[in-house]
C-alpha positions as protocol buffer text, in pm:
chain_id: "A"
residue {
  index: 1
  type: UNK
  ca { x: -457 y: 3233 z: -895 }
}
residue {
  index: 2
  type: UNK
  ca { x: -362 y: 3031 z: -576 }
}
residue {
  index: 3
  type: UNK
  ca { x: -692 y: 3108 z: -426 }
}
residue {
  index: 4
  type: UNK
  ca { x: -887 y: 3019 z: -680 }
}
residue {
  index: 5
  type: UNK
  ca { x: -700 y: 2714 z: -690 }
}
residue {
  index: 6
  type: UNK
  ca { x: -763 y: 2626 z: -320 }
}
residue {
  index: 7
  type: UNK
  ca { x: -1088 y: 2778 z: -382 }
}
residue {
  index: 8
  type: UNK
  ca { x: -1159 y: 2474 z: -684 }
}
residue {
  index: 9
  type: UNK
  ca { x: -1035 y: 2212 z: -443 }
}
residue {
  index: 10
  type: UNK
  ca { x: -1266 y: 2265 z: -148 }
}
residue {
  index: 11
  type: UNK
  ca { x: -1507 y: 2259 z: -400 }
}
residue {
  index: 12
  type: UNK
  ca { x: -1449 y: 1960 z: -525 }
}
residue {
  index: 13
  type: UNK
  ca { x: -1384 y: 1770 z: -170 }
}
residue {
  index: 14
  type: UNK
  ca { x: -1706 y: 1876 z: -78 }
}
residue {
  index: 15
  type: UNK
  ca { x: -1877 y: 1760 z: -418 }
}
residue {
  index: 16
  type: UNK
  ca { x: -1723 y: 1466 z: -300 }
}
residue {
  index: 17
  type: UNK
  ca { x: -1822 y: 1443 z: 89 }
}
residue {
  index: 18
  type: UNK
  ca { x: -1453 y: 1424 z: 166 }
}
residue {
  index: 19
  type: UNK
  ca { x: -1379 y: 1743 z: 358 }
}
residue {
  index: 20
  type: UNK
  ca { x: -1203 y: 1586 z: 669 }
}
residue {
  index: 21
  type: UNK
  ca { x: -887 y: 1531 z: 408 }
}
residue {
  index: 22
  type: UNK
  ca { x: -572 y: 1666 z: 276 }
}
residue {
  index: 23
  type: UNK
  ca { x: -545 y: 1721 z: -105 }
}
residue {
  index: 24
  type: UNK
  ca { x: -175 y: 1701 z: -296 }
}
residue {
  index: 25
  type: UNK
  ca { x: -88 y: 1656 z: -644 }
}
residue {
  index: 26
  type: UNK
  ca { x: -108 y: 1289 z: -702 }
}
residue {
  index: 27
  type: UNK
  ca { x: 93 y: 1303 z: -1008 }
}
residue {
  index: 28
  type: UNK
  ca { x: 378 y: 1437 z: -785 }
}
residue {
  index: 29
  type: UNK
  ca { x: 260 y: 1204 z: -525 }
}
residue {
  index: 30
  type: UNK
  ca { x: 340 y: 933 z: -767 }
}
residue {
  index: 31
  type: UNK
  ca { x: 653 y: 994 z: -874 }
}
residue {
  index: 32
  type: UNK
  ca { x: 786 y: 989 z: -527 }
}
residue {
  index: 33
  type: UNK
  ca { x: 751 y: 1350 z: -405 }
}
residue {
  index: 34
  type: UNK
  ca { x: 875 y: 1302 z: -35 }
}
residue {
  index: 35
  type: UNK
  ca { x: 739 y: 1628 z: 170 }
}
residue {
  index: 36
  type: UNK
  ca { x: 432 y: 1825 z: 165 }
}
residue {
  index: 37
  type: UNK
  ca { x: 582 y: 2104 z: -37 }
}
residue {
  index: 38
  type: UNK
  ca { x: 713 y: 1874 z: -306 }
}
residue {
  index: 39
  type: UNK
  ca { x: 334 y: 1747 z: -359 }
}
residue {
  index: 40
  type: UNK
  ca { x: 191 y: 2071 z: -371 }
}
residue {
  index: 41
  type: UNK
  ca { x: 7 y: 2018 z: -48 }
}
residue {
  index: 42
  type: UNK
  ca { x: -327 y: 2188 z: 50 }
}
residue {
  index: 43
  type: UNK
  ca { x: -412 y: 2206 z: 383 }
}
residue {
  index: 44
  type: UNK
  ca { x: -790 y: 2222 z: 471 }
}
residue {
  index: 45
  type: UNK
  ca { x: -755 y: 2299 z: 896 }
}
residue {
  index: 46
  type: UNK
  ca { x: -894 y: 1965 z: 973 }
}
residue {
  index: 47
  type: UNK
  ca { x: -724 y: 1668 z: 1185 }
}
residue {
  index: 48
  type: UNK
  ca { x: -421 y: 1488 z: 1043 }
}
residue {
  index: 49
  type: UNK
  ca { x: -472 y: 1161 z: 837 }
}
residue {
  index: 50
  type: UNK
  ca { x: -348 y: 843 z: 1002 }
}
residue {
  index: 51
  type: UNK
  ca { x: -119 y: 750 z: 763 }
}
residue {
  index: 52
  type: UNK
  ca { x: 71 y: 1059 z: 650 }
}
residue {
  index: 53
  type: UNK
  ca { x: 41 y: 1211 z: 321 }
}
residue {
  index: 54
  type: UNK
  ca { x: 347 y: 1118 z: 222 }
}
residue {
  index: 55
  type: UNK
  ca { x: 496 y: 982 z: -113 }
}
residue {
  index: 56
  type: UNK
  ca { x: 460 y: 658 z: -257 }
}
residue {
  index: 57
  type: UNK
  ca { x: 801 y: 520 z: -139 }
}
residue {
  index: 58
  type: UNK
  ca { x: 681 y: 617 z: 258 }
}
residue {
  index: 59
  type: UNK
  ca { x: 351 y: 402 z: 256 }
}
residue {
  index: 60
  type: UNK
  ca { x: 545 y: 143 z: 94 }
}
residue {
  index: 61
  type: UNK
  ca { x: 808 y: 131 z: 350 }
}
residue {
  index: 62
  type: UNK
  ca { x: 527 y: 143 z: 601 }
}
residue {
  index: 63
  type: UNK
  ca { x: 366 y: -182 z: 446 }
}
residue {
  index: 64
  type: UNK
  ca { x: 710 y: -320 z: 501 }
}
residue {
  index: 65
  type: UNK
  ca { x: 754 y: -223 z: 874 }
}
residue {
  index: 66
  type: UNK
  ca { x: 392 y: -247 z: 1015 }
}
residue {
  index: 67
  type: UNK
  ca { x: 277 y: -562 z: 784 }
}
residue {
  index: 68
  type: UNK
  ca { x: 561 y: -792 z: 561 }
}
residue {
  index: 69
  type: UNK
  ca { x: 879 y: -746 z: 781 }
}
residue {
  index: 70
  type: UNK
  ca { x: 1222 y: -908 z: 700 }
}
residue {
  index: 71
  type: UNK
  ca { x: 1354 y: -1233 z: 581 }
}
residue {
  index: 72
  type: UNK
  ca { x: 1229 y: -1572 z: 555 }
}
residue {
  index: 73
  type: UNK
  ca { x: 1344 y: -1865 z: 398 }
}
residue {
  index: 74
  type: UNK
  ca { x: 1108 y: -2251 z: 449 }
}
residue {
  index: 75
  type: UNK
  ca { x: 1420 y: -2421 z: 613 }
}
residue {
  index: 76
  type: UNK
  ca { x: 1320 y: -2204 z: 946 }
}
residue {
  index: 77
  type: UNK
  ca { x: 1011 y: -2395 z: 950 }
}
residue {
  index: 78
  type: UNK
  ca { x: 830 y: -2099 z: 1078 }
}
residue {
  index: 79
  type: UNK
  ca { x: 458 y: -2188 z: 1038 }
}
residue {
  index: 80
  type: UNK
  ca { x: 291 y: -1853 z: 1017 }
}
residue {
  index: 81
  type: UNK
  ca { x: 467 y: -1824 z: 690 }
}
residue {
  index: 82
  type: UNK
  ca { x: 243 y: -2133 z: 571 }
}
residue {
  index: 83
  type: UNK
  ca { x: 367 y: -2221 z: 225 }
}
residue {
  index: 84
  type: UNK
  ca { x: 561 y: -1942 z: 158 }
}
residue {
  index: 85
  type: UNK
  ca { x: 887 y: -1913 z: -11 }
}
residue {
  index: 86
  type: UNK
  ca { x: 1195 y: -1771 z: 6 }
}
residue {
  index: 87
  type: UNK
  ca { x: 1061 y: -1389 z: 114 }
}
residue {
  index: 88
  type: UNK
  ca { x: 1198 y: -1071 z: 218 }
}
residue {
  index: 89
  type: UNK
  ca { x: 1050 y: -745 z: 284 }
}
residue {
  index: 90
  type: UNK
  ca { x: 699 y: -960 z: 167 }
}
residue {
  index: 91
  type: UNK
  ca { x: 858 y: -1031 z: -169 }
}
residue {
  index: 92
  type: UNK
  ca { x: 830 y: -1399 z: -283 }
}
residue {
  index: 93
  type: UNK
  ca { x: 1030 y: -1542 z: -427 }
}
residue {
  index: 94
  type: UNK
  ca { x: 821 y: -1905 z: -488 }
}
residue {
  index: 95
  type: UNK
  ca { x: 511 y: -1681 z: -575 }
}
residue {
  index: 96
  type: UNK
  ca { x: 616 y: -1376 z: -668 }
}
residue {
  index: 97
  type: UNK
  ca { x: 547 y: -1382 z: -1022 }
}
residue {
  index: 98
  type: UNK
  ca { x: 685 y: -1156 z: -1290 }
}
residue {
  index: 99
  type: UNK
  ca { x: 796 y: -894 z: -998 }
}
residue {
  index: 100
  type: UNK
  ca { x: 1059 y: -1122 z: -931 }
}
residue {
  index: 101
  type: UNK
  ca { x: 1139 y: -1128 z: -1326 }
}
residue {
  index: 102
  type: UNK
  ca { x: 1157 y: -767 z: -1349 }
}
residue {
  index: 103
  type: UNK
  ca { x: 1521 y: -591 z: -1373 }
}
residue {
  index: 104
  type: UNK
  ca { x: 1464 y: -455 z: -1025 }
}
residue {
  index: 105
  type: UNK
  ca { x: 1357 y: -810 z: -904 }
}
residue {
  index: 106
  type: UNK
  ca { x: 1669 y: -972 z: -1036 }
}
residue {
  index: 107
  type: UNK
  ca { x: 1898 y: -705 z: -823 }
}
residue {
  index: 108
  type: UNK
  ca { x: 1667 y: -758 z: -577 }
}
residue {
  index: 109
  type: UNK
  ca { x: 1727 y: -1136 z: -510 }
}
residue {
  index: 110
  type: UNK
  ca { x: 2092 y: -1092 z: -664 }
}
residue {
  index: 111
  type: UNK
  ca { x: 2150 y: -879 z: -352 }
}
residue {
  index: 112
  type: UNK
  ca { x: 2040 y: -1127 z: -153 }
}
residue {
  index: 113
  type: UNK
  ca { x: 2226 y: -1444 z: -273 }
}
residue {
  index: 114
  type: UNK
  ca { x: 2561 y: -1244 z: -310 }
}
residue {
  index: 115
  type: UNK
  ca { x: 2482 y: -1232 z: 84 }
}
residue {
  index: 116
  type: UNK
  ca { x: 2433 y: -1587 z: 128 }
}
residue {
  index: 117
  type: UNK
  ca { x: 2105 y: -1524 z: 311 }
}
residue {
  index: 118
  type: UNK
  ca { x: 1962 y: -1907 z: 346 }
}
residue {
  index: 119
  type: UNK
  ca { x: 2243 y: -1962 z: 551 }
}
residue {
  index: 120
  type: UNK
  ca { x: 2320 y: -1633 z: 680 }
}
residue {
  index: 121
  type: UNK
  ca { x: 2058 y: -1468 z: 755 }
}
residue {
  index: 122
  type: UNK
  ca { x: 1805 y: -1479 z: 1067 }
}
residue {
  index: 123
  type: UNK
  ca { x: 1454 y: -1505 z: 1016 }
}
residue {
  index: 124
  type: UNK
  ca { x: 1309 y: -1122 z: 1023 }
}
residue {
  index: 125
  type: UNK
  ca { x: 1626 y: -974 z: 968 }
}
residue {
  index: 126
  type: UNK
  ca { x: 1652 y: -672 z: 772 }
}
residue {
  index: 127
  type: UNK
  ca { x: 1985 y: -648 z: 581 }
}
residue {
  index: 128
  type: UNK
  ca { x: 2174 y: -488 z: 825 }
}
residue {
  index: 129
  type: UNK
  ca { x: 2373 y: -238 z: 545 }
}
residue {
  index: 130
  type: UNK
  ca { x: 2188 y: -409 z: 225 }
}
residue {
  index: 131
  type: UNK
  ca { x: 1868 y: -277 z: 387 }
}
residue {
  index: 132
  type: UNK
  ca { x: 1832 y: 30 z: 237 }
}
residue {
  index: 133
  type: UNK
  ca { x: 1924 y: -70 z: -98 }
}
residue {
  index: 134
  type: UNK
  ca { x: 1638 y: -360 z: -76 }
}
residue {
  index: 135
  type: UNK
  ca { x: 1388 y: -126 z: 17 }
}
residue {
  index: 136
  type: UNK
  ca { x: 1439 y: 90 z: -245 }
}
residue {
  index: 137
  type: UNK
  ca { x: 1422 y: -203 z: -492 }
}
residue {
  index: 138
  type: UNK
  ca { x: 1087 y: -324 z: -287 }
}
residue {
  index: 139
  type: UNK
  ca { x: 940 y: 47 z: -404 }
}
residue {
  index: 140
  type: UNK
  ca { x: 1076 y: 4 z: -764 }
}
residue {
  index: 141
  type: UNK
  ca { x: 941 y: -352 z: -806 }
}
residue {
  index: 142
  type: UNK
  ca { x: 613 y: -326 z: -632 }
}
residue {
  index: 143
  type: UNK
  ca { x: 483 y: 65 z: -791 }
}
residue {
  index: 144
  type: UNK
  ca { x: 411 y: -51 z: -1168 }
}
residue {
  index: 145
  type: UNK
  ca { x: 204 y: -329 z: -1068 }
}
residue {
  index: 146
  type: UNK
  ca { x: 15 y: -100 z: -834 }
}
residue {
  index: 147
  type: UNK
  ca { x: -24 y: 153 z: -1091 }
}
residue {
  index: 148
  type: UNK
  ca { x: -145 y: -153 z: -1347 }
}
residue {
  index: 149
  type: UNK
  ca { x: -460 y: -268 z: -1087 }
}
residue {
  index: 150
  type: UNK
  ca { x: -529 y: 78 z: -1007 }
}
residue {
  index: 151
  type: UNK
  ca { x: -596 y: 105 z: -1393 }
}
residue {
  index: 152
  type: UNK
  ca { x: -747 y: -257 z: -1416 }
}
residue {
  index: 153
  type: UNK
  ca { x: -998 y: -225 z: -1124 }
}
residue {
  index: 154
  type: UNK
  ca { x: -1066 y: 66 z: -984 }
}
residue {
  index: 155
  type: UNK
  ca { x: -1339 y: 286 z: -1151 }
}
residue {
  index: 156
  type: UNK
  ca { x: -1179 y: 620 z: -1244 }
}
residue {
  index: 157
  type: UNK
  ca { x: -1428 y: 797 z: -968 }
}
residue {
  index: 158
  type: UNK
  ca { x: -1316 y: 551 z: -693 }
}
residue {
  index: 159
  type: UNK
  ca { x: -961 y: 620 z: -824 }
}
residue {
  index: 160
  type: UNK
  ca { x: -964 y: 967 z: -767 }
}
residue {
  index: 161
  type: UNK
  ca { x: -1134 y: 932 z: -391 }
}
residue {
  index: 162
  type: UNK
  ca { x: -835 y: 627 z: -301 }
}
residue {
  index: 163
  type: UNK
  ca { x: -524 y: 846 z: -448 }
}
residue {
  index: 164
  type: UNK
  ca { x: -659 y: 1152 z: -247 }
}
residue {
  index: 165
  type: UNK
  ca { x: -658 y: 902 z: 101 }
}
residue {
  index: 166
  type: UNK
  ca { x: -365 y: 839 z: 231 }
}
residue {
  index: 167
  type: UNK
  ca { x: -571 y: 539 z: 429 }
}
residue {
  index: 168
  type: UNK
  ca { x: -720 y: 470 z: 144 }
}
residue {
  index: 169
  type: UNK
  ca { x: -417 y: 442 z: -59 }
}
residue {
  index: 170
  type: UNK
  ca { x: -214 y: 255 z: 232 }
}
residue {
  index: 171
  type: UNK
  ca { x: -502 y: -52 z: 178 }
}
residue {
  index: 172
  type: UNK
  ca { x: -437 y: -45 z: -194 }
}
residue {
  index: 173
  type: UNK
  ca { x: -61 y: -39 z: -144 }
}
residue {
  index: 174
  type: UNK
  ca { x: -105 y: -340 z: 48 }
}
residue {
  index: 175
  type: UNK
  ca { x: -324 y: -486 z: -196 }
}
residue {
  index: 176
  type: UNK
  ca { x: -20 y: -557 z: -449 }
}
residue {
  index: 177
  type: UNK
  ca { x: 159 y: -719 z: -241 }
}
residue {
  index: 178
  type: UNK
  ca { x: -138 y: -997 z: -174 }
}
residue {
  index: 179
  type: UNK
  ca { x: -191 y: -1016 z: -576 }
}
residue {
  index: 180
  type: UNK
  ca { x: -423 y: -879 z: -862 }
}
residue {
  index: 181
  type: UNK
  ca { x: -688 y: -1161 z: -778 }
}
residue {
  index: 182
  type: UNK
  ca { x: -688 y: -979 z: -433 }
}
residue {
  index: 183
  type: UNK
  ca { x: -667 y: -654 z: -515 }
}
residue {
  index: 184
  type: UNK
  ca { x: -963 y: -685 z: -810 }
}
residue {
  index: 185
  type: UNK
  ca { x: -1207 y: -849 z: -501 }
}
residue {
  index: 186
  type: UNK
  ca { x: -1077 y: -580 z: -281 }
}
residue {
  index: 187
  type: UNK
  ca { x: -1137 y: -279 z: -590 }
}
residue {
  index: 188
  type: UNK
  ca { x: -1467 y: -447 z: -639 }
}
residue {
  index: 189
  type: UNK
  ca { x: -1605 y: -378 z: -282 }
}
residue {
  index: 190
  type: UNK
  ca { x: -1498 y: 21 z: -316 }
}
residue {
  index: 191
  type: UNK
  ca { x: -1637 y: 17 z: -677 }
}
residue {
  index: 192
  type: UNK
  ca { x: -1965 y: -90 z: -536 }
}
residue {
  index: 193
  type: UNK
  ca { x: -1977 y: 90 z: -309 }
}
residue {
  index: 194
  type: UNK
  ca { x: -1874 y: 461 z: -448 }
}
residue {
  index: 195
  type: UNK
  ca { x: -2126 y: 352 z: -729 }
}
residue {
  index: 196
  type: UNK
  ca { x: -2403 y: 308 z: -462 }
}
residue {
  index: 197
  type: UNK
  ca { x: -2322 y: 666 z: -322 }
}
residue {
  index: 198
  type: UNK
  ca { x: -2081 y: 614 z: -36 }
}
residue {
  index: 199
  type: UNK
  ca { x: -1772 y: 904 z: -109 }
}
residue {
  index: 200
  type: UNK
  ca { x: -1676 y: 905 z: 238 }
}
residue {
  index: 201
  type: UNK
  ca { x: -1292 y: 802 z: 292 }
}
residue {
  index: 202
  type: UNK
  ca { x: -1337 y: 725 z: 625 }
}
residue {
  index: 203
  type: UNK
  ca { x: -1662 y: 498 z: 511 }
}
residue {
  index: 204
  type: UNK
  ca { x: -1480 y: 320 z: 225 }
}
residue {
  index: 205
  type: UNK
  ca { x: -1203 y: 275 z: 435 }
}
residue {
  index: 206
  type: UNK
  ca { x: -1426 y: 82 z: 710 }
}
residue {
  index: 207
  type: UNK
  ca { x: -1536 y: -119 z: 371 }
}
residue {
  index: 208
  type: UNK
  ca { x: -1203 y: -186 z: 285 }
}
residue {
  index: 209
  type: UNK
  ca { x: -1082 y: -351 z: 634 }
}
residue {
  index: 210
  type: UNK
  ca { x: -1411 y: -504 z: 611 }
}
residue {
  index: 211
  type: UNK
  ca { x: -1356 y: -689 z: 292 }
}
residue {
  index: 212
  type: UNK
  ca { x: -973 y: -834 z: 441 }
}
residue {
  index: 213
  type: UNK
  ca { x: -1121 y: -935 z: 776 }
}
residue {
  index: 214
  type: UNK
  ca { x: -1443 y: -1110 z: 629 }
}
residue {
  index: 215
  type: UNK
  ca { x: -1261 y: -1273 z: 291 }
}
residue {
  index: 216
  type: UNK
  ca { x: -1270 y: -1621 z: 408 }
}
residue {
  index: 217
  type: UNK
  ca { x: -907 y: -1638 z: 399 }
}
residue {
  index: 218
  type: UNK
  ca { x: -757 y: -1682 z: 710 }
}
residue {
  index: 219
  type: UNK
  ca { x: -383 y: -1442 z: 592 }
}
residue {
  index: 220
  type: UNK
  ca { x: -575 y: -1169 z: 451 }
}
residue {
  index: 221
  type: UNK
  ca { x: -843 y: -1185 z: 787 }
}
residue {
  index: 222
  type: UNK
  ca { x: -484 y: -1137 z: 1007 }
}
residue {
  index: 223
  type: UNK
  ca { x: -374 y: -863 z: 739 }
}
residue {
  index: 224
  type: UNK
  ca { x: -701 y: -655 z: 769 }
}
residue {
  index: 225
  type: UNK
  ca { x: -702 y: -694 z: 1143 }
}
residue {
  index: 226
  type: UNK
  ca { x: -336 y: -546 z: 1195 }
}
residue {
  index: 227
  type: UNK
  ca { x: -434 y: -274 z: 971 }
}
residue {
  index: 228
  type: UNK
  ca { x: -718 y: -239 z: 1216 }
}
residue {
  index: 229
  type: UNK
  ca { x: -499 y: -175 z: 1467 }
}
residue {
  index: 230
  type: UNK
  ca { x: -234 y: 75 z: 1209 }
}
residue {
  index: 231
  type: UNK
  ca { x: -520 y: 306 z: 1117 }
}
residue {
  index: 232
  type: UNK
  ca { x: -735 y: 303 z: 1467 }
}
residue {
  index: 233
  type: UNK
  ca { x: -1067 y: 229 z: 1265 }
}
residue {
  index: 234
  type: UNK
  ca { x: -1165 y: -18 z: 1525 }
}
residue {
  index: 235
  type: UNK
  ca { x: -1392 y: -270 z: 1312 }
}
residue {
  index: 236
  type: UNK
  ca { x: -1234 y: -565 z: 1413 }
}
């Protein structure tokens, strides 16, 4: 039964041009699975992703430390913030939305004004002892709005080739954070694209840095160049 299984796998990530990967269960994947055994990992001998296959909560905390950082509030006049508001951990609170309306959102910024942060807090700092409570509110707050553009945008074929990347899926990850204007523009590109034949992780994920770098928008351009630099694609 287990060969057949890996067996039906290979077969597929070859019907799909996408045997330099590693295959797990993304249903697992999604609800947080944290190791390889947990997501009923598949190893096909070939070299390791560059983000790790990891669960959903990992590549979000990597977003956090690689890309959004700590806290920020406008009285620090800190221009590469531009006109953002109160933010921590790349939540906002000026433009967040309804993320920072959700019940997790309203701990979330709770946690922070119980601290007294605006005049507290340093600009990038963490939490200190609140951090790891924040973080796991950043995971709870940010996954059903991923899961609702993943549904909105992405064609159920380029679907299945992003949740199978963790690259892929790192981008997309990402992607909520910068909005589901962005993250439609940014589906769009690997819609085209797996429509036009191009199955090729490593090829959509060149498209995907692409898109950030040449968007005409001068945040996202930065954004696709540092995750450039995270994944070692080298297109910028």
């Amino acid at each position: 039964m287990k060969r057949r299984l890996v067996e039906d796998i290979k077969r597929q990530q070859k019907l799909m041009n996408i045997e330099e990967q590693s295959f797990f269960d993304v249903e697992k994947f999604m609800k947080g699975s944290s190791t390889p055994q947990d997501a009923t990992f598949v190893s096909v001998d070939t070299k390791i992703p560059q983000v790790s296959t990891g669960s959903f909560e990992e590549i979000t905390n990597k977003v956090i430390d690689e890309l959004e950082g700590g806290y920020y509030h406008p009285k620090m006049n800190q221009s590469a913030m531009g006109n953002s508001g109160e933010t921590m951990m790349g939540i906002d609170r000026k433009h967040g939305g309804d993320i920072n309306t959700s019940p997790d959102g309203i701990e979330f910024w709770k946690i922070i004004d119980n601290a007294d942060a605006s005049t507290k807090w340093k600009y990038n700092y963490r939490g200190g002892s609140l951090e790891p409570k924040l973080r796991s509110l950043v995971v709870k707050m940010i996954k059903p709005f991923f899961l609702k553009n993943m549904n909105n945008y992405l064609s159920p074929e380029a679907r299945k080739i992003v949740e199978s990347n963790p690259n892929l899926m790192f981008h997309f990850v990402y992607s909520t954070w910068n909005g589901p204007g962005w993250f439609r523009k940014f589906a769009t590109k690997i819609n085209d694209a797996v429509k036009k034949g191009i199955t090729d992780p490593k090829k959509l994920t060149e498209i995907a840095i692409r898109s950030r770098i040449d968007s005409g928008n001068s945040l996202i351009a930065q954004g696709g160049k540092k995750i450039d630099d995270i994944l070692g694609t080298n297109i910028a």
